[in-house]
Predicted model as a PDB file, atoms N, CA, C, CB and O in Angstrom, pLDDT in the B-factor column:
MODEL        1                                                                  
ATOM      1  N   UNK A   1    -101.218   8.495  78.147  1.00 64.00           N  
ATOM      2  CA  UNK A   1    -101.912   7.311  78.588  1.00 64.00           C  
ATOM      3  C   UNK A   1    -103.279   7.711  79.124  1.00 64.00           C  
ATOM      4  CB  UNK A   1    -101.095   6.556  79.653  1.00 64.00           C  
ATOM      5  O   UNK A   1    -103.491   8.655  79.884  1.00 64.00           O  
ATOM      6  N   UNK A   2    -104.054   6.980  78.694  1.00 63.00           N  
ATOM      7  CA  UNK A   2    -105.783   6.923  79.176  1.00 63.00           C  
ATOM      8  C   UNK A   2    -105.774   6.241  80.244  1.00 63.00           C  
ATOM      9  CB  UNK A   2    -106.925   6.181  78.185  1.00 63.00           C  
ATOM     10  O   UNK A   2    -105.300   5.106  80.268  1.00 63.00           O  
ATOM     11  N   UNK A   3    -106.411   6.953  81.524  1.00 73.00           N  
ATOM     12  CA  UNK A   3    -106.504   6.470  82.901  1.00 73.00           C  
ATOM     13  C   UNK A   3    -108.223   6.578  83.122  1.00 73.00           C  
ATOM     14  CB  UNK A   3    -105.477   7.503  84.052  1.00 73.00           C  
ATOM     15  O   UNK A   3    -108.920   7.565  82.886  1.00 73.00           O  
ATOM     16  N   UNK A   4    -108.734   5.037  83.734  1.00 72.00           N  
ATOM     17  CA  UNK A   4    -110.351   5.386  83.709  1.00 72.00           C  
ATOM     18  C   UNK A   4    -110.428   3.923  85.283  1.00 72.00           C  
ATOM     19  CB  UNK A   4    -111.527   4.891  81.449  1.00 72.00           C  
ATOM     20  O   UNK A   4    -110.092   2.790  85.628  1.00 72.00           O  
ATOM     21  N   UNK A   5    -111.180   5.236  85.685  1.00 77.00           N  
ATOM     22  CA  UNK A   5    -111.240   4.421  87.189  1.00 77.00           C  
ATOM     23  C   UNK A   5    -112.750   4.103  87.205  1.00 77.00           C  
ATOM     24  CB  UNK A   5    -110.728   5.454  88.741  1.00 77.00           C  
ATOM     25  O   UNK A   5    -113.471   4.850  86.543  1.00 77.00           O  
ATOM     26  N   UNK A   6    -113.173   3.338  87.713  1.00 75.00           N  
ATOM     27  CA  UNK A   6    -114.513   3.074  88.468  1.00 75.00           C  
ATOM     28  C   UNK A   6    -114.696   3.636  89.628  1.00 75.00           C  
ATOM     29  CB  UNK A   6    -114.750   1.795  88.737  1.00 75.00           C  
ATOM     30  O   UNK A   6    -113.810   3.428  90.458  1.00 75.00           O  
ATOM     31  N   UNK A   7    -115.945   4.556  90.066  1.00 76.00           N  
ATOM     32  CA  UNK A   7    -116.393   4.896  91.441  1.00 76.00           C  
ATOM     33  C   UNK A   7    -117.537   4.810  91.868  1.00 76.00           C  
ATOM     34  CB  UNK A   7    -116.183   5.943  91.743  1.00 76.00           C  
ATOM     35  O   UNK A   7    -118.513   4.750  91.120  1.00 76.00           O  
ATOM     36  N   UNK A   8    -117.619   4.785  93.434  1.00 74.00           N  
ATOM     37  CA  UNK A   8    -118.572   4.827  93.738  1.00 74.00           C  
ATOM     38  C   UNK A   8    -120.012   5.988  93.240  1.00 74.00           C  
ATOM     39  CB  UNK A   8    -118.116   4.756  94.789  1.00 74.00           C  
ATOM     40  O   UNK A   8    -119.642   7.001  93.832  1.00 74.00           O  
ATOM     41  N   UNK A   9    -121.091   6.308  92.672  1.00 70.00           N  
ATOM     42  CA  UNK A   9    -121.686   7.393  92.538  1.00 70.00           C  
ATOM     43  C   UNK A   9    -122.775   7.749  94.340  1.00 70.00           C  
ATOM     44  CB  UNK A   9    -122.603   7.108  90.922  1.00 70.00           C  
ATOM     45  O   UNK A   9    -123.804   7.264  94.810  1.00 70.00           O  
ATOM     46  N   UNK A  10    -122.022   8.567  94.689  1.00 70.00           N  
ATOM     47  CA  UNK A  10    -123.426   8.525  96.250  1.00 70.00           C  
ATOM     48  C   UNK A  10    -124.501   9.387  95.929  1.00 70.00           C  
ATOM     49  CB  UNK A  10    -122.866   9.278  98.041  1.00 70.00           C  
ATOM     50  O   UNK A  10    -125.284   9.686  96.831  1.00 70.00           O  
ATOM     51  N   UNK A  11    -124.697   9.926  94.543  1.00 70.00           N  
ATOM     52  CA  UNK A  11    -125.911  10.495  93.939  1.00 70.00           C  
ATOM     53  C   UNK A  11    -126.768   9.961  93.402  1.00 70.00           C  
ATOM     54  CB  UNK A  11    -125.772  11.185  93.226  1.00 70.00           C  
ATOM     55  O   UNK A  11    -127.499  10.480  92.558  1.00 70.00           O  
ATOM     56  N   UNK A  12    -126.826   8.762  93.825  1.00 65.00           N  
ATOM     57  CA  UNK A  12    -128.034   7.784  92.721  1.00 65.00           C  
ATOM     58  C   UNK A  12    -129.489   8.213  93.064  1.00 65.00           C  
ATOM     59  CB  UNK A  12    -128.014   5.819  93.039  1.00 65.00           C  
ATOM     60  O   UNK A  12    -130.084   8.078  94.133  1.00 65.00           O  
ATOM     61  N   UNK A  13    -130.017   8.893  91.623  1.00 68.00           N  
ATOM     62  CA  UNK A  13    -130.803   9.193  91.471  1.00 68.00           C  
ATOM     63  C   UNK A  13    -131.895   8.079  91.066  1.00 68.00           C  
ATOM     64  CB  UNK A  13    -130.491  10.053  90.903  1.00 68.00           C  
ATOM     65  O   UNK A  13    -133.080   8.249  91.354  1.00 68.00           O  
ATOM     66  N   UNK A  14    -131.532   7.158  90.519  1.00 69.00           N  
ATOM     67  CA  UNK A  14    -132.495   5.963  90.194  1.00 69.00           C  
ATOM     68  C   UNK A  14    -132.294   4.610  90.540  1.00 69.00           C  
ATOM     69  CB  UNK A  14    -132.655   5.861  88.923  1.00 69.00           C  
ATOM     70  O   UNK A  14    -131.241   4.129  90.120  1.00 69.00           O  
ATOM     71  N   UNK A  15    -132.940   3.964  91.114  1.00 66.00           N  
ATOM     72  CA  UNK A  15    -132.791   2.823  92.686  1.00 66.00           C  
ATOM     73  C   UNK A  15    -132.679   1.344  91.619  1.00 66.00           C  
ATOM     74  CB  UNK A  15    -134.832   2.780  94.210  1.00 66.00           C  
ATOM     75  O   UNK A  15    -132.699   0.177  92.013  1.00 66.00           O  
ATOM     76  N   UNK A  16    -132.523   1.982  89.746  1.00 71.00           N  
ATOM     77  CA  UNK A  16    -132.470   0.646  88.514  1.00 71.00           C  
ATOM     78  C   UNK A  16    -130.962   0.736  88.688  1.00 71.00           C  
ATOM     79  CB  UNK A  16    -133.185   0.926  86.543  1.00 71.00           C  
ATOM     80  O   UNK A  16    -130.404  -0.338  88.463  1.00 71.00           O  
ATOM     81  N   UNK A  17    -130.161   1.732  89.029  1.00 65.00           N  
ATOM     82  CA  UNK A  17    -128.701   1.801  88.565  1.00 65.00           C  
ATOM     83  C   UNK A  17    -128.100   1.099  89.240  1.00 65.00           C  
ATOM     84  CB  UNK A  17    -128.035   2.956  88.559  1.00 65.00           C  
ATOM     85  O   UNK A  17    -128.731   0.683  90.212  1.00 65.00           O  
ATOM     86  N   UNK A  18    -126.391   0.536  89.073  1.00 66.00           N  
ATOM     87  CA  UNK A  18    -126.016  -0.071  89.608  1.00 66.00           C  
ATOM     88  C   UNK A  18    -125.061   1.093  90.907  1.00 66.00           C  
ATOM     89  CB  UNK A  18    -125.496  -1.059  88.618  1.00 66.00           C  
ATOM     90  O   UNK A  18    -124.504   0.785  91.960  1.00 66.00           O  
ATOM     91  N   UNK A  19    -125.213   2.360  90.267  1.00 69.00           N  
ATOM     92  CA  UNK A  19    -124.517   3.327  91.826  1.00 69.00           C  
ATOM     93  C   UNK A  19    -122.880   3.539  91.347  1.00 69.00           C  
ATOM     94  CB  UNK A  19    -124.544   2.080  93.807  1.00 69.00           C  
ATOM     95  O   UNK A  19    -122.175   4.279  92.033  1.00 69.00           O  
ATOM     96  N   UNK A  20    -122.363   2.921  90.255  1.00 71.00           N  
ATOM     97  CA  UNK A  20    -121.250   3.425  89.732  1.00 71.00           C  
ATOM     98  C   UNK A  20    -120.966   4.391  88.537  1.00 71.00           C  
ATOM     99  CB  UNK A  20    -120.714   2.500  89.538  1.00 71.00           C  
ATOM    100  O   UNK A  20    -121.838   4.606  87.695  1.00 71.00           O  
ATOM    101  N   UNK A  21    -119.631   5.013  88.475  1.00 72.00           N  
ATOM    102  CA  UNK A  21    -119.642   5.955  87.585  1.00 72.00           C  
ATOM    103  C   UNK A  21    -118.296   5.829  87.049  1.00 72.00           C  
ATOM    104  CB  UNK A  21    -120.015   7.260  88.109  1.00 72.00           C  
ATOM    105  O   UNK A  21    -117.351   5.518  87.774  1.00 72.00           O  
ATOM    106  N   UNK A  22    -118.153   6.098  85.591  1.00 72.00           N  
ATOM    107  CA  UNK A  22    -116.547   6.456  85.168  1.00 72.00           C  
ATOM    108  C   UNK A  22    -115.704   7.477  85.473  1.00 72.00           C  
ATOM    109  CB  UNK A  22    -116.406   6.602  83.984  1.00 72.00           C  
ATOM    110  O   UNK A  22    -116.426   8.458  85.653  1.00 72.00           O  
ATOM    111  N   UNK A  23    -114.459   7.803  85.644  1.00 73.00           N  
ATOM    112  CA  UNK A  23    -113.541   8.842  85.732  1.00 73.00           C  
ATOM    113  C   UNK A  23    -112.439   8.689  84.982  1.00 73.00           C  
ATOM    114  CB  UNK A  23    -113.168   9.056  86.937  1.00 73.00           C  
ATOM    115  O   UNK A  23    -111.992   7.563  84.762  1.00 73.00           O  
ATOM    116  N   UNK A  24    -111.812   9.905  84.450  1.00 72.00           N  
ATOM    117  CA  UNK A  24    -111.317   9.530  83.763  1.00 72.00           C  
ATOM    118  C   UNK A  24    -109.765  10.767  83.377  1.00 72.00           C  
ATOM    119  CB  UNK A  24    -112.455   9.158  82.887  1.00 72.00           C  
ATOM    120  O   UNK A  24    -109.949  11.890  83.847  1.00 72.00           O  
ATOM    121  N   UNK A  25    -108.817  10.636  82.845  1.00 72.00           N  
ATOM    122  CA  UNK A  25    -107.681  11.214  82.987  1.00 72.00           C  
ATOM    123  C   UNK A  25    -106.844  11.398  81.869  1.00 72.00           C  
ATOM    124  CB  UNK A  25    -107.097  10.633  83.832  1.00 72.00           C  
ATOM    125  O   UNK A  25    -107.120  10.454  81.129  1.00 72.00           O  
ATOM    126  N   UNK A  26    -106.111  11.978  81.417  1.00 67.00           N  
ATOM    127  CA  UNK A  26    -105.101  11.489  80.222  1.00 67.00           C  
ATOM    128  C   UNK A  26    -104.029  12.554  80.371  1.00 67.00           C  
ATOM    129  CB  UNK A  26    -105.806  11.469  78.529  1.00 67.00           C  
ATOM    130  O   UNK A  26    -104.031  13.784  80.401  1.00 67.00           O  
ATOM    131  N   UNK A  27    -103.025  11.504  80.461  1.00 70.00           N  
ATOM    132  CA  UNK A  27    -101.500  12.585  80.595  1.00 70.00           C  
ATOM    133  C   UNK A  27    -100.684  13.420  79.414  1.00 70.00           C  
ATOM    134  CB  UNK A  27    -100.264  11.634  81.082  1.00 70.00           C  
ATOM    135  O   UNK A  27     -99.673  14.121  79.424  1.00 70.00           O  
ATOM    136  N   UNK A  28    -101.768  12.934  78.238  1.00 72.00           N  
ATOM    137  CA  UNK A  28    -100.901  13.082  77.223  1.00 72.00           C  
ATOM    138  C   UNK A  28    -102.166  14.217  76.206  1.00 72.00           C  
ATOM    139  CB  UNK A  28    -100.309  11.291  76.514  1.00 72.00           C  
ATOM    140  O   UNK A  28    -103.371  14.191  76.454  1.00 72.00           O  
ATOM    141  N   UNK A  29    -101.726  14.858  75.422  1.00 78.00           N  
ATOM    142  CA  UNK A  29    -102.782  15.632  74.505  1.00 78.00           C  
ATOM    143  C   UNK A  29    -102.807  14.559  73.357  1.00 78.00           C  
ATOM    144  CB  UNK A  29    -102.277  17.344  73.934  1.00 78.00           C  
ATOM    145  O   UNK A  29    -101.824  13.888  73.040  1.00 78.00           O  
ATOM    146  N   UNK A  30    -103.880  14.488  72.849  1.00 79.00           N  
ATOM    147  CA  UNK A  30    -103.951  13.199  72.039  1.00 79.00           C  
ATOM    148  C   UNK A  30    -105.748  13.943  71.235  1.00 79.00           C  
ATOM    149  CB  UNK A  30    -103.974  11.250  73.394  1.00 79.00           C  
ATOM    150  O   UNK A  30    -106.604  14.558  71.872  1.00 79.00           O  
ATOM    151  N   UNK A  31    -105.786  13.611  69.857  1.00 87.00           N  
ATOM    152  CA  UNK A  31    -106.781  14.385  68.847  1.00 87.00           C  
ATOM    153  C   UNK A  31    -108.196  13.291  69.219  1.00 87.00           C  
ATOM    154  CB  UNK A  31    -106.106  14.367  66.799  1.00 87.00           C  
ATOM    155  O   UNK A  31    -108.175  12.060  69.226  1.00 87.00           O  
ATOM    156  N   UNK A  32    -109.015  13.926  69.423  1.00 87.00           N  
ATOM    157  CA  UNK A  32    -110.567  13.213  69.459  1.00 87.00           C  
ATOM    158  C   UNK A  32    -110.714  11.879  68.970  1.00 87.00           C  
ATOM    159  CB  UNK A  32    -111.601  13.974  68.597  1.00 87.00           C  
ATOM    160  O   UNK A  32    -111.160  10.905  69.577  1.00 87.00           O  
ATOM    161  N   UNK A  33    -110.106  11.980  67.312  1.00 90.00           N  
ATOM    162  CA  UNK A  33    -109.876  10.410  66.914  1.00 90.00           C  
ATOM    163  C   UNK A  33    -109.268   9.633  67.758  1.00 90.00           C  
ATOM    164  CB  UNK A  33    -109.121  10.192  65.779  1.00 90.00           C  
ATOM    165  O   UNK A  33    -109.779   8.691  68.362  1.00 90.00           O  
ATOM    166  N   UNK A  34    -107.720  10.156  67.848  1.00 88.00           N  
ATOM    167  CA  UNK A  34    -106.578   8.763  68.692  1.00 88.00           C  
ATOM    168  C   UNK A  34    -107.245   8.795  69.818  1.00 88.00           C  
ATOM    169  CB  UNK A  34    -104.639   9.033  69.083  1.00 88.00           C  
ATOM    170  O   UNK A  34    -107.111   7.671  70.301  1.00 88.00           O  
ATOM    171  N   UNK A  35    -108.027   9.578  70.663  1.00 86.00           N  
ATOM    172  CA  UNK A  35    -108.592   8.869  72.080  1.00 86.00           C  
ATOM    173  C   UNK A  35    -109.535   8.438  71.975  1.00 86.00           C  
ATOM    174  CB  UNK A  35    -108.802   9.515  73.191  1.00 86.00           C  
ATOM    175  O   UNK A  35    -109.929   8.106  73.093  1.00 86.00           O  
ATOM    176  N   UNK A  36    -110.388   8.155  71.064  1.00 89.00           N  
ATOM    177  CA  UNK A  36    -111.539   7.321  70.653  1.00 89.00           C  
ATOM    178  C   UNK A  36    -110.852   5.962  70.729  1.00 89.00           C  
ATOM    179  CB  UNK A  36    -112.200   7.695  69.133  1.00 89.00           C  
ATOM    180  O   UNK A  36    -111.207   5.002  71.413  1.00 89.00           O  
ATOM    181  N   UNK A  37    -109.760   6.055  69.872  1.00 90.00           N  
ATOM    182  CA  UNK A  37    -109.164   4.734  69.026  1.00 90.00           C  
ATOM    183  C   UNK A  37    -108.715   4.521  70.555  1.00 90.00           C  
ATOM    184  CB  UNK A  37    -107.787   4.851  67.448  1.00 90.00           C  
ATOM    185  O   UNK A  37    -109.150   3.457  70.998  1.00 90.00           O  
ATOM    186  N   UNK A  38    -107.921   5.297  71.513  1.00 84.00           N  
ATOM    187  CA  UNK A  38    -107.326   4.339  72.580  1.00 84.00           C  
ATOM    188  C   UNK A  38    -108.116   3.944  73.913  1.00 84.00           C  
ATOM    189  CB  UNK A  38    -106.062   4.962  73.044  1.00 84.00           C  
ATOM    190  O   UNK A  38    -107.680   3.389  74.922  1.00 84.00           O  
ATOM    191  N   UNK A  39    -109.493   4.424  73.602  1.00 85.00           N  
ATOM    192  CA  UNK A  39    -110.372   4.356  74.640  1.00 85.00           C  
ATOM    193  C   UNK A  39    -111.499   2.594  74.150  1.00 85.00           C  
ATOM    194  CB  UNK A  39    -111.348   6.202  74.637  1.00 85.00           C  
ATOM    195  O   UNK A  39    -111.932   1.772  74.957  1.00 85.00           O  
ATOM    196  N   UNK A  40    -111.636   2.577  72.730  1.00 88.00           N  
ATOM    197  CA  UNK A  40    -112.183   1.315  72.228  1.00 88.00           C  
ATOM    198  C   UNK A  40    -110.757  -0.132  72.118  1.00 88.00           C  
ATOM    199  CB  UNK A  40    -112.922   1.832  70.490  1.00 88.00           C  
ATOM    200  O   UNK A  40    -110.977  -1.342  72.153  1.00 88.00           O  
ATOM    201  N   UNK A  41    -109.787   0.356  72.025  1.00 87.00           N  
ATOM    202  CA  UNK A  41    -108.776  -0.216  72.444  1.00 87.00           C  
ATOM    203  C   UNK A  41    -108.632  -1.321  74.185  1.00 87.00           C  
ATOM    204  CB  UNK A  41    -107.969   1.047  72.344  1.00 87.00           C  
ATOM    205  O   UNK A  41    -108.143  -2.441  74.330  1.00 87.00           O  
ATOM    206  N   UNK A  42    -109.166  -0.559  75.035  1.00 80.00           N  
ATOM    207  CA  UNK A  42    -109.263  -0.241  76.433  1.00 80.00           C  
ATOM    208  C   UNK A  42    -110.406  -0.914  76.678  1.00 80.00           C  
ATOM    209  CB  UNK A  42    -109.294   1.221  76.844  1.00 80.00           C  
ATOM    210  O   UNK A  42    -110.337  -1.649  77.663  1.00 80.00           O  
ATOM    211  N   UNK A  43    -111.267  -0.903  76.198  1.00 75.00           N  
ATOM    212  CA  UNK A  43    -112.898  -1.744  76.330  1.00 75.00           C  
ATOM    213  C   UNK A  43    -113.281  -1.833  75.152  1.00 75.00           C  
ATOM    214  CB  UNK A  43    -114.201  -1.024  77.145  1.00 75.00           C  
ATOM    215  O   UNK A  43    -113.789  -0.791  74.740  1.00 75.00           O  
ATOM    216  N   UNK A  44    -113.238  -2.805  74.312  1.00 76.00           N  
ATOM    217  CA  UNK A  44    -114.000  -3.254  72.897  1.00 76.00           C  
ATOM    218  C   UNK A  44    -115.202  -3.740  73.101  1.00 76.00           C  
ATOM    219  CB  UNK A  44    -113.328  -4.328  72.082  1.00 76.00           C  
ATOM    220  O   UNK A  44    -115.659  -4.617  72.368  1.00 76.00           O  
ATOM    221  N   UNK A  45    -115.952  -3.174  74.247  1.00 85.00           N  
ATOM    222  CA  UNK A  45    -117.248  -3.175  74.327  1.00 85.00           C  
ATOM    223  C   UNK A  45    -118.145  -2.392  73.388  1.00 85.00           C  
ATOM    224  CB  UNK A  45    -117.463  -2.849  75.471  1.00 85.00           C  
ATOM    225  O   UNK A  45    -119.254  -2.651  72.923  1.00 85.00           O  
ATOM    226  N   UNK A  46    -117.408  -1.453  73.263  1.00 90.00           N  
ATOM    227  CA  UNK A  46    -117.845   0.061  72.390  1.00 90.00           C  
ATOM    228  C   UNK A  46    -116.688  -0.009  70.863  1.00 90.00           C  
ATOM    229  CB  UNK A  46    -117.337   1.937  73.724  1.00 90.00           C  
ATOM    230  O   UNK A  46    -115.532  -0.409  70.727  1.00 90.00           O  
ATOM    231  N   UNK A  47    -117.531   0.495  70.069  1.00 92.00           N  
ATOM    232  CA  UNK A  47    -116.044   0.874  68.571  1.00 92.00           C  
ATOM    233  C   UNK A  47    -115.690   2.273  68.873  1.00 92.00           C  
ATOM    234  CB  UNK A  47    -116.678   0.903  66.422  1.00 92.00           C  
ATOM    235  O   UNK A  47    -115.964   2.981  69.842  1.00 92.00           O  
ATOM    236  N   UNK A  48    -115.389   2.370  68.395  1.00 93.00           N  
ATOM    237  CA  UNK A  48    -114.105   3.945  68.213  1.00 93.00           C  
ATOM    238  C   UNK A  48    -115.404   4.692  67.798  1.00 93.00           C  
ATOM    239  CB  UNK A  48    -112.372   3.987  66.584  1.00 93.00           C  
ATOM    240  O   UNK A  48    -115.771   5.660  68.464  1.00 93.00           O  
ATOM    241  N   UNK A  49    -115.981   4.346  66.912  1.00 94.00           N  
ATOM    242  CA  UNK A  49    -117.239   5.419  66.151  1.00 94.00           C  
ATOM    243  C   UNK A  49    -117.922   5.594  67.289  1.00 94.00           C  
ATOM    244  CB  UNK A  49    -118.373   4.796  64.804  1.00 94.00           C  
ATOM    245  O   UNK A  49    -118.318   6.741  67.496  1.00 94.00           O  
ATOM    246  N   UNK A  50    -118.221   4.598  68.253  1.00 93.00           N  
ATOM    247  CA  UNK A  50    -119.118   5.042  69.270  1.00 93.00           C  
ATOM    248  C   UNK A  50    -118.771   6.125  70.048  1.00 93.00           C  
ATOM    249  CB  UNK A  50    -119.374   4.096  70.084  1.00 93.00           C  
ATOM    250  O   UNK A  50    -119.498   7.113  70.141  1.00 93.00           O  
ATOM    251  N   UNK A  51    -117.489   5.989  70.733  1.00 90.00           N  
ATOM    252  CA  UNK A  51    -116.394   6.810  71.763  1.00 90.00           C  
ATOM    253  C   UNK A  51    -116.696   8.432  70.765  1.00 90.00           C  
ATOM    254  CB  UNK A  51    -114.158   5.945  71.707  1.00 90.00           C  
ATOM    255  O   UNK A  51    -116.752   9.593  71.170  1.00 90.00           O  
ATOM    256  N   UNK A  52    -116.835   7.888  69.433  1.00 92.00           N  
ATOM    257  CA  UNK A  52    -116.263   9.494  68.679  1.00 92.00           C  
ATOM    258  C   UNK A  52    -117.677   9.848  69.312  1.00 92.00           C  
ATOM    259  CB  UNK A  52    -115.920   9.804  66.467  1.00 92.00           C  
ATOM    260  O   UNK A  52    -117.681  10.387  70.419  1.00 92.00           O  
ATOM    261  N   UNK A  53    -118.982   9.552  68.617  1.00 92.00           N  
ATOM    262  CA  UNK A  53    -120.078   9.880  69.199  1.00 92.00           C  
ATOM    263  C   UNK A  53    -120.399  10.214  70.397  1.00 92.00           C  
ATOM    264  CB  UNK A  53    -120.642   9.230  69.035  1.00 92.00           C  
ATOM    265  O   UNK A  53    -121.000  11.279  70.539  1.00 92.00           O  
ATOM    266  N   UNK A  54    -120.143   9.542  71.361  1.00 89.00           N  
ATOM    267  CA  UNK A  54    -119.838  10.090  73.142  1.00 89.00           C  
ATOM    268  C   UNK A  54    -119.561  11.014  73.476  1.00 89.00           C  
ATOM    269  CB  UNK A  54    -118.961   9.674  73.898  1.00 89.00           C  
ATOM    270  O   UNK A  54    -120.287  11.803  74.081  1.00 89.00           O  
ATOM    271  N   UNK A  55    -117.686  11.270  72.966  1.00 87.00           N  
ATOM    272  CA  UNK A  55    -117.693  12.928  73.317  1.00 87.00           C  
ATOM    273  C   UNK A  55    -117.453  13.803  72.241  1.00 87.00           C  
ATOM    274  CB  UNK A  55    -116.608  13.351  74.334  1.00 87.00           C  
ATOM    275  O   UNK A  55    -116.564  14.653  72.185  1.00 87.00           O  
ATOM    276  N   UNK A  56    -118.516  13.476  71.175  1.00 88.00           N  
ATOM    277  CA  UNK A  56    -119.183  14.327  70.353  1.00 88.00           C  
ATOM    278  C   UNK A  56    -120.525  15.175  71.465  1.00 88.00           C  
ATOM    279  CB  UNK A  56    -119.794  13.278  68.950  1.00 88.00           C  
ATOM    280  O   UNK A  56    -120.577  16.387  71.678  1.00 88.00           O  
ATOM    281  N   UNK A  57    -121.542  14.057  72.054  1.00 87.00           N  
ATOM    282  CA  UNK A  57    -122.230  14.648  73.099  1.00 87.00           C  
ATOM    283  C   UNK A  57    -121.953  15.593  73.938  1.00 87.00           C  
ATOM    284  CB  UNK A  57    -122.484  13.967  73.713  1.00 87.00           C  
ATOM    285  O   UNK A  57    -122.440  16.704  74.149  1.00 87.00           O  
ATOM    286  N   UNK A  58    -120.822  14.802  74.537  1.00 82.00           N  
ATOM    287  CA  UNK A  58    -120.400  15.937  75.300  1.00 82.00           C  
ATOM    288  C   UNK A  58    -119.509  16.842  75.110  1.00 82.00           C  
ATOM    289  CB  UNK A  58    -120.115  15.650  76.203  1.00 82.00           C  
ATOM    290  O   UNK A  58    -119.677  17.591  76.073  1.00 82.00           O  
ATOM    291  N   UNK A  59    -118.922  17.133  74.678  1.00 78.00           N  
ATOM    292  CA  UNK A  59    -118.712  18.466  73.928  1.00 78.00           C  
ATOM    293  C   UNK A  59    -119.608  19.488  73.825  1.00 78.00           C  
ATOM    294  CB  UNK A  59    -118.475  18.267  72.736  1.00 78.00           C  
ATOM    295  O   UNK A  59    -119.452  20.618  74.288  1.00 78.00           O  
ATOM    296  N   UNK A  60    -120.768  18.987  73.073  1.00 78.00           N  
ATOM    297  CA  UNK A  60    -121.858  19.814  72.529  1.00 78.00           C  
ATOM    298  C   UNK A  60    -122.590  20.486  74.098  1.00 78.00           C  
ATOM    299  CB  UNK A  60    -123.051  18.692  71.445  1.00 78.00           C  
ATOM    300  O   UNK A  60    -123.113  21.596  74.196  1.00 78.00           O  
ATOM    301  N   UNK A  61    -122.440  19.480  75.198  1.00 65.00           N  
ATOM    302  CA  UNK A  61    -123.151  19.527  76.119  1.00 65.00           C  
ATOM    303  C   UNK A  61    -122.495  20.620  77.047  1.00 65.00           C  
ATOM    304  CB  UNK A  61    -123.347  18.226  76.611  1.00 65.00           C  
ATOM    305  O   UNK A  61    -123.189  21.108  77.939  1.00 65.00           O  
ATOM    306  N   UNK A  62    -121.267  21.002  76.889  1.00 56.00           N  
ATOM    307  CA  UNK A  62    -120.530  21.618  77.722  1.00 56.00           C  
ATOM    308  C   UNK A  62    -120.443  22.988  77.513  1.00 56.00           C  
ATOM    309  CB  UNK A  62    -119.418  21.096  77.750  1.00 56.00           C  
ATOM    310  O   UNK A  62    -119.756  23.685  78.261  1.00 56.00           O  
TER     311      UNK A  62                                                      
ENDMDL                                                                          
END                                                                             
């Protein structure tokens, strides 16, 4: 299961933001695709292609 909390950020660097941040958890091992798919599932704000793209970033970033 995909666990994603909202928090406070007390690092706001830019006085446009709203000061929150995502967190996030998963109990289960699950492949880049299926947590794309269960994360656009979760907020269909975003598609799955996007999520793949996201932590395609970060990945790369890490």
């Amino acid at each position: 299961m995909l666990n994603i909390k909202t928090i406070k950020n007390s690092l706001i660097s830019d006085g446009s933001k709203d000061g929150f941040c995502f967190r996030s958890s998963c109990s289960q091992n699950l492949s880049q695709k299926k947590l794309a798919a269960e994360m656009a599932d979760w907020n269909s704000s975003f598609t799955e292609a996007d999520y793949l793209g996201m932590l395609s970033v970060m990945e790369k970033s890490l």
